[in-house]
C-alpha positions as CSV (number, residue, x, y, z in Angstrom):
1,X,55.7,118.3,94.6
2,X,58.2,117.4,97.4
3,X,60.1,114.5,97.9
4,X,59.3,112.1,101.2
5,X,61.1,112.3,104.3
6,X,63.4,109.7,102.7
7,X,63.4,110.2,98.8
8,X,63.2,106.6,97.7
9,X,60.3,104.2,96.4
10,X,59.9,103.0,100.2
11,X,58.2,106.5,101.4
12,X,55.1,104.9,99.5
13,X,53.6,103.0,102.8
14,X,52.7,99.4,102.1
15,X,56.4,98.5,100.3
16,X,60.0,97.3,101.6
17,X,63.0,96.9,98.9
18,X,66.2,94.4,99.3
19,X,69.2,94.0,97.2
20,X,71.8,91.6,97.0
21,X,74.8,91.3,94.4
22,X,78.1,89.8,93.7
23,X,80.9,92.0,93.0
24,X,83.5,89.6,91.5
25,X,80.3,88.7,88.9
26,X,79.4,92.2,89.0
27,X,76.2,92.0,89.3
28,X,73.1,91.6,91.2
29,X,69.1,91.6,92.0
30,X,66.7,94.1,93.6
31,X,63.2,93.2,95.4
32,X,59.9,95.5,95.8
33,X,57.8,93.3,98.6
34,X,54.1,94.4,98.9
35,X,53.3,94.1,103.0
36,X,50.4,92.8,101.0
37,X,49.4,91.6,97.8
38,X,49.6,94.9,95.8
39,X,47.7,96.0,92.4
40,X,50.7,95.8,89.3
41,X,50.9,96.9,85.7
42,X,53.3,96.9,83.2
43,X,54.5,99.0,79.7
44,X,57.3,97.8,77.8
45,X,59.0,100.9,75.5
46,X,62.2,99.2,74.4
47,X,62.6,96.9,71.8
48,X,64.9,93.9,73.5
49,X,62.7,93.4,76.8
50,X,63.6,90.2,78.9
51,X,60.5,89.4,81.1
52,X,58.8,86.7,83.0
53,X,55.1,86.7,84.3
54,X,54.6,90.1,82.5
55,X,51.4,88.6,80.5
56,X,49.5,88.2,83.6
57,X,49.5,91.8,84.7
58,X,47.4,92.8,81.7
59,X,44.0,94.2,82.9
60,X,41.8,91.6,81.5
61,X,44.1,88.8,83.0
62,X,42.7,86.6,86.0
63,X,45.3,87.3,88.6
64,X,44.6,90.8,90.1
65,X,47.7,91.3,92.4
66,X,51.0,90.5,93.1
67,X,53.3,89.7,95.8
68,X,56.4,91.3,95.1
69,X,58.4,92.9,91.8
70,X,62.0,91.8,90.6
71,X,64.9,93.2,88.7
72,X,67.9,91.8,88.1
73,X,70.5,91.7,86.3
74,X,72.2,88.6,84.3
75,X,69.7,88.5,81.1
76,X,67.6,85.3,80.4
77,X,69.9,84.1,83.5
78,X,68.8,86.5,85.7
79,X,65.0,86.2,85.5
80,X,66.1,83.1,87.9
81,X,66.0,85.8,90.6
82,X,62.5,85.5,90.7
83,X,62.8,81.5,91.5
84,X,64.3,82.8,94.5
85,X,62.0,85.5,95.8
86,X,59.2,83.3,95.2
87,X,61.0,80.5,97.3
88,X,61.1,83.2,100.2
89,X,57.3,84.4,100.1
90,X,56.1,80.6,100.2
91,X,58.0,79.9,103.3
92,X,56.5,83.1,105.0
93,X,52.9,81.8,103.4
94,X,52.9,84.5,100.9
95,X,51.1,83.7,97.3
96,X,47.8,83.3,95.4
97,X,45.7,80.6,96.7
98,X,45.0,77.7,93.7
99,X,43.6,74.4,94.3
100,X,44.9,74.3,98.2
101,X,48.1,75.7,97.1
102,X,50.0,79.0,97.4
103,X,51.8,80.3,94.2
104,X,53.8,83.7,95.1
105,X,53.6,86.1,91.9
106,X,56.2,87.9,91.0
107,X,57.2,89.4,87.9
108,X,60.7,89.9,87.1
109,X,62.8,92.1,84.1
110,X,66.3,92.0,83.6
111,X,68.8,94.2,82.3
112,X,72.1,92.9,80.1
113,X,75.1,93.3,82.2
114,X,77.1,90.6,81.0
115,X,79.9,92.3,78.8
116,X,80.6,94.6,82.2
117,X,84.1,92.9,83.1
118,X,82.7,90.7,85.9
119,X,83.7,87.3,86.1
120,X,80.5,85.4,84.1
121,X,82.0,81.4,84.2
122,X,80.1,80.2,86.9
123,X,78.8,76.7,87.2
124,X,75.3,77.0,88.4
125,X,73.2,80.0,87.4
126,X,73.9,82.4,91.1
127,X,70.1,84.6,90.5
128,X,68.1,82.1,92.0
129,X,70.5,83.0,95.6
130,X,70.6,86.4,95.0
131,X,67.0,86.9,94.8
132,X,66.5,85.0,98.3
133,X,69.5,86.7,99.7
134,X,67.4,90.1,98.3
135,X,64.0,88.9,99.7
136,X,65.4,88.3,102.9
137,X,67.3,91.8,103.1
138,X,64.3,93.8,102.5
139,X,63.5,97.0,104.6
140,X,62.5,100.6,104.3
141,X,66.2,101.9,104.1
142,X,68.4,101.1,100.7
143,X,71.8,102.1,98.9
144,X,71.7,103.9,95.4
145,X,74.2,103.2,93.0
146,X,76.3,100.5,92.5
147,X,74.3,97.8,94.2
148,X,71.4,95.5,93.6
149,X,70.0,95.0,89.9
150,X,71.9,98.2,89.4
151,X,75.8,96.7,90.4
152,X,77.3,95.9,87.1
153,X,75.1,98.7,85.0
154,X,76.5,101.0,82.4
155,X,75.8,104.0,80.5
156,X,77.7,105.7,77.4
157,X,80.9,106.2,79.1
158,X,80.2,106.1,82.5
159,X,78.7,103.6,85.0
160,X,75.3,103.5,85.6
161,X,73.5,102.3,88.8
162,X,70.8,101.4,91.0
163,X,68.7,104.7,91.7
164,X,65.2,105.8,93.6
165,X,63.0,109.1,94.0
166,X,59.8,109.9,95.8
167,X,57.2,112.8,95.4
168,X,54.1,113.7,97.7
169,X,51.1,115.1,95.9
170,X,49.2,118.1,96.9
171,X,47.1,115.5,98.7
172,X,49.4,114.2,100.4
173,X,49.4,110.5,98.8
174,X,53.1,109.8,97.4
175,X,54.4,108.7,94.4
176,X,58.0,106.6,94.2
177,X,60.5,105.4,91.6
178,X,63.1,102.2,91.7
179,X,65.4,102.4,88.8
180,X,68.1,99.8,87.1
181,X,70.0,102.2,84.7
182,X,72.3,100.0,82.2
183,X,71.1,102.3,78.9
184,X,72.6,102.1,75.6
185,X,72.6,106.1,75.6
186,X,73.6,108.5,78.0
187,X,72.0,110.2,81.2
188,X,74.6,112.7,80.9
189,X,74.3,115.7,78.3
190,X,77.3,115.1,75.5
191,X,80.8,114.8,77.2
192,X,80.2,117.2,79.9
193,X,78.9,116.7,83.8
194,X,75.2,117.7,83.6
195,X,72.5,115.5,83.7
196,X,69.4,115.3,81.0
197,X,67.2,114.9,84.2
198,X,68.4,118.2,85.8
199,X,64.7,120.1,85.5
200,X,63.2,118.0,87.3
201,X,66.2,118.1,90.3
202,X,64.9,118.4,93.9
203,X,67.4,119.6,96.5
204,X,70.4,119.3,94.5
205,X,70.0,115.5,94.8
206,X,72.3,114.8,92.0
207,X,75.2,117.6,92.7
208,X,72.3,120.4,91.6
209,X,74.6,121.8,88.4
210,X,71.5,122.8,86.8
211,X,70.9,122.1,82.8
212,X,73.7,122.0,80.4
213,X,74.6,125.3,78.4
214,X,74.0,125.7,75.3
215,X,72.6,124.0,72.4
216,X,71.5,120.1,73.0
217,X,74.6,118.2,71.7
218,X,74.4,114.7,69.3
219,X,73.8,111.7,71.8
220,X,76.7,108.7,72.6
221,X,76.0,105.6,72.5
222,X,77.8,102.1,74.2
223,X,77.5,99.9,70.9
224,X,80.8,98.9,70.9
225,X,80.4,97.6,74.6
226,X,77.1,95.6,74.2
227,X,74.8,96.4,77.0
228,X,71.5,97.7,77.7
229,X,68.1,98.0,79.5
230,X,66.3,100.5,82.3
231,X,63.9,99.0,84.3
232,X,61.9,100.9,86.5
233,X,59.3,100.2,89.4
234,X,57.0,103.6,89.8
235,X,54.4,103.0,92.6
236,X,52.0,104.8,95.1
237,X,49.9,104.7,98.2
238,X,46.7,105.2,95.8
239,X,44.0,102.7,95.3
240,X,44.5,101.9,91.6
241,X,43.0,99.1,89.0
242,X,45.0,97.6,87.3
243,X,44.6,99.3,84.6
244,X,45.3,102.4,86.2
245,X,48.6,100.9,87.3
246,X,49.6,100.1,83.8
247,X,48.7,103.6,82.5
248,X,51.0,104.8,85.4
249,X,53.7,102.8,84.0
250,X,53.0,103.7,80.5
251,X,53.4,107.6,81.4
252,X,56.5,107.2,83.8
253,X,58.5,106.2,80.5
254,X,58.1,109.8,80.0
255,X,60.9,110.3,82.8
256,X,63.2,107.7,80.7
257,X,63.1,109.9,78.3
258,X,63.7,113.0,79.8
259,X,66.7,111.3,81.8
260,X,68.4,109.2,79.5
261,X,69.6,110.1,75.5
262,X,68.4,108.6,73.2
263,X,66.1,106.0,75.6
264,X,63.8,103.4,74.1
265,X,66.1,102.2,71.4
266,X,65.7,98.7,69.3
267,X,68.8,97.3,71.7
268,X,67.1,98.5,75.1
269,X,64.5,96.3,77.0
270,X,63.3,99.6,78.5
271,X,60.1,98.5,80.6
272,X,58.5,99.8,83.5
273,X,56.2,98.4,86.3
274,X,53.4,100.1,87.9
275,X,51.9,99.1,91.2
276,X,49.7,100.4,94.1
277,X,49.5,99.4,97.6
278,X,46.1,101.1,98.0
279,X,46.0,102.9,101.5
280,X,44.6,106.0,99.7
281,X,41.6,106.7,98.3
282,X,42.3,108.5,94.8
283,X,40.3,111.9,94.0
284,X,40.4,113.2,90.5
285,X,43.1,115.4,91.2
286,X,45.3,112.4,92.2
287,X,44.6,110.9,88.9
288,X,45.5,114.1,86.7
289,X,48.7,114.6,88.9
290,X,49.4,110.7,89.2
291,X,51.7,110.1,85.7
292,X,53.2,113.3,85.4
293,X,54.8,112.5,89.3
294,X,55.8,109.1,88.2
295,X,57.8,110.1,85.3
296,X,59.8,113.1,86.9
297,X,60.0,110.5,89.9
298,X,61.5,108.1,87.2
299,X,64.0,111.0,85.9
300,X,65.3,112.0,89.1
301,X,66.1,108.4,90.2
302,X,67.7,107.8,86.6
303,X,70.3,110.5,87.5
304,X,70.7,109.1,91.4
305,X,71.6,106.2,90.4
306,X,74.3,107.8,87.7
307,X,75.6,110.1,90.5
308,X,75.6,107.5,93.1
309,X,77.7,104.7,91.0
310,X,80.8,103.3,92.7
311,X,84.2,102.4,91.1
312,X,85.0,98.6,91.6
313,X,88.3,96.5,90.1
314,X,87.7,95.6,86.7
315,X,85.2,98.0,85.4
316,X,84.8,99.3,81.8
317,X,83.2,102.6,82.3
318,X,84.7,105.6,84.8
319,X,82.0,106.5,87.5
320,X,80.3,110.5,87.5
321,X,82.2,110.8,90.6
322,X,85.6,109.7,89.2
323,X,84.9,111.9,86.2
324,X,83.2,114.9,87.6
325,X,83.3,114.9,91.1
């Protein structure tokens, strides 16, 4: 499976993405905007998630789309974003139609970036600005690394980032992946360059160094500099259920895992959104293919968004590039 003419989540037709972030805060929030209401799921793998309107994407749940998909950064603070992009949908008559009203849905997850050296003293909680700034920037085009939900992230010794990967199937329907990566472990192999992800590499996308040599070595982790959480959006073109789009996101954690050592820990929120525009009919042959492209989707964007990290004044962790490149 190939990537699409652009390799990010917006080859899936049907999506835009926009990002907006402060750098002196040292963080920020990143938008996936349906063209139209679009079909959602959601798996949670880690065991410190921070969510808001995740319940509602549960296949038995009333509500069978949604407008757009958030992630920020910030913690409980930054599931404000969502405040924002929903203020931005209702002024372009976006949301689901209740008692002669219209109520944008959109779920939101958040990552903890607030022990990243960023100046966190504000006076009025800044999300709820980002997210419009990030509604109203959205478009087909978008920066990986240090920027959006992923500007303040981290990794065991390096800065992590914002990061994005697409796939076509032998069909020709295509498969993306939107990543914040701000893990407790590493998406690096021990203390060396290569990248856990590296297998699943597509034309040397992340510096194409091929798997570490040698035997696996024991994982580092960032506990004594508190922070954690991936968060992921994996979507297609297919026409899905819901419940298709939540098993979607329940087999792209696969890719966290493959990308990131050790993933789904107690002090990670790891959590993944799964959602379907539905311009595509889906054969059986879509469906077999359909998780296995979402997760090395989700790996490869893991290690963009590592490779892609930019050094800013005050930060805590070296980027790849300062270290490696």
């Amino acid at each position: 499976m190939r990537p699409g003419p652009r390799n990010l989540l917006t080859d899936v037709a049907g999506l835009t993405v926009g990002q907006a972030q402060d750098d002196i805060i040292k963080t920020g929030v990143t938008v996936v905007v349906g063209d139209a209401p679009m079909v959602a799921g959601v798996h949670v793998m880690g065991g410190a998630p921070g969510t808001r309107e995740t319940d509602l994407l549960a296949p038995d749940k009333t509500v069978q789309a949604v407008d757009a998909l958030t992630l920020a950064g910030g913690s409980a603070f930054g599931l404000a974003a969502a405040d924002g992009v929903a203020a931005g949908l209702r002024a372009d008559g976006r949301g689901f139609e209740a008692a002669g009203h219209l109520v944008p849905i959109v779920p939101a997850a958040i990552i903890f970036d607030l022990a990243n050296g960023g100046m966190k003293d504000w006076d009025e909680n800044p999300y709820p600005a980002l997210g419009r700034a990030a509604y109203a920037a959205r478009g087909s085009d978008l920066e990986l690394g240090s920027v959006g939900a992923g500007t303040g992230a981290t990794t065991a010794g390096l800065k992590g980032g914002l990061g994005s990967s697409s796939a076509v199937l032998p069909s020709g329907a295509t498969v993306g992946a939107l990543v914040a990566v701000n893990a407790v472990g590493q998406a690096t192999v021990g203390e060396g360059l290569h990248f856990w992800a590296a297998p699943f590499e597509q034309d040397d996308e992340f510096g194409g160094l091929g798997p570490a040599p040698g035997p696996a070595p024991a994982p580092r982790t960032k506990l004594d500099s508190p922070a954690n959480t991936t968060i992921a959006v994996v979507a297609t073109d297919l026409a899905l259920a819901k419940a298709d789009a939540q098993r979607m996101a329940t087999a792209a954690h696969d890719g966290i895992a493959r990308a990131i050592v050790p993933a789904h820990t107690p002090l990670d929120g790891d959590l993944v959104f799964g959602t379907a525009t539905g311009l595509r009919d889906a054969d059986e042959q879509d469906r077999l293919h359909l998780g296995h492209a979402a997760a090395t989707c989700l790996a490869r964007a893991i290690a963009r968004a590592v490779y892609h990290a930019r050094p800013a004044t005050g930060d805590i962790f070296p980027t790849w590039q300062q270290r490696f490149g």
